[in-house]
Every structure is written in structure tokens, then in C-alpha cells.
C-alpha positions in Angstrom: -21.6 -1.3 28.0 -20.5 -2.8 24.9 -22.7 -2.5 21.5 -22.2 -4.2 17.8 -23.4 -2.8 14.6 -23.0 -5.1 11.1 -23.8 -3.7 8.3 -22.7 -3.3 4.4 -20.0 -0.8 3.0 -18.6 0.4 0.3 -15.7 2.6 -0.3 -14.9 4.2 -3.7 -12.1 3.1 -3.9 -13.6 -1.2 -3.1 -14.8 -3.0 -6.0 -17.3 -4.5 -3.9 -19.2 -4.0 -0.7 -17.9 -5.3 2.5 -19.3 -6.7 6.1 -18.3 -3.8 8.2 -18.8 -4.7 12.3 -18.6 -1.8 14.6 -17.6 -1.9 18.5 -18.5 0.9 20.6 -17.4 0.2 24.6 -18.6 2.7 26.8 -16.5 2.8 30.0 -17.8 4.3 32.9 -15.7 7.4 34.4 -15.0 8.3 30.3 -16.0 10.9 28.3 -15.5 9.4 24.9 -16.4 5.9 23.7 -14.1 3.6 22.2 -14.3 2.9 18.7 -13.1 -0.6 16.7 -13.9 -1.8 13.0 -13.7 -4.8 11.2 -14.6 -4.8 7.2 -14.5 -8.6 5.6 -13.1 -9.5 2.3 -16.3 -11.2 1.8 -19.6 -10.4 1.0 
């Protein structure tokens, strides 16, 4: 099972908010999920 999430971010350290998209695979026979992120230079 494979799930995306967008949604906005902003780190202190970022002048301004980014697209973040989130991955989360679920693979059957394993405990833990795997985890990916992409943030966007754009807004």
C-alpha cells in the first residue's frame, strides 16, 4: 500500500514555504513503513 500527502512547509531556517510531498509504502511482512520526501523550490 502506497499513500501521498502534499502539503506546505516551512522551516526556520527557509525564507519561504515549500510543497512538501510525503511517500509512505507499507510492505507486507514489515514492521516499519518506508518513509520518502520531496520539498519544491516553488511555492
Amino acid at each position: 500500500m502506497v499513500w501521498y500527502k502534499g502539503f506546505l512547509y516551512q522551516a526556520g531556517s527557509w525564507k519561504t514555504a515549500r510543497h512538501v510531498v510525503a511517500k509512505v509504502e507499507h510492505h507486507a511482512g514489515e514492521l516499519f513503513p518506508r518513509l520518502g520526501f520531496i520539498a519544491s523550490s516553488t511555492s
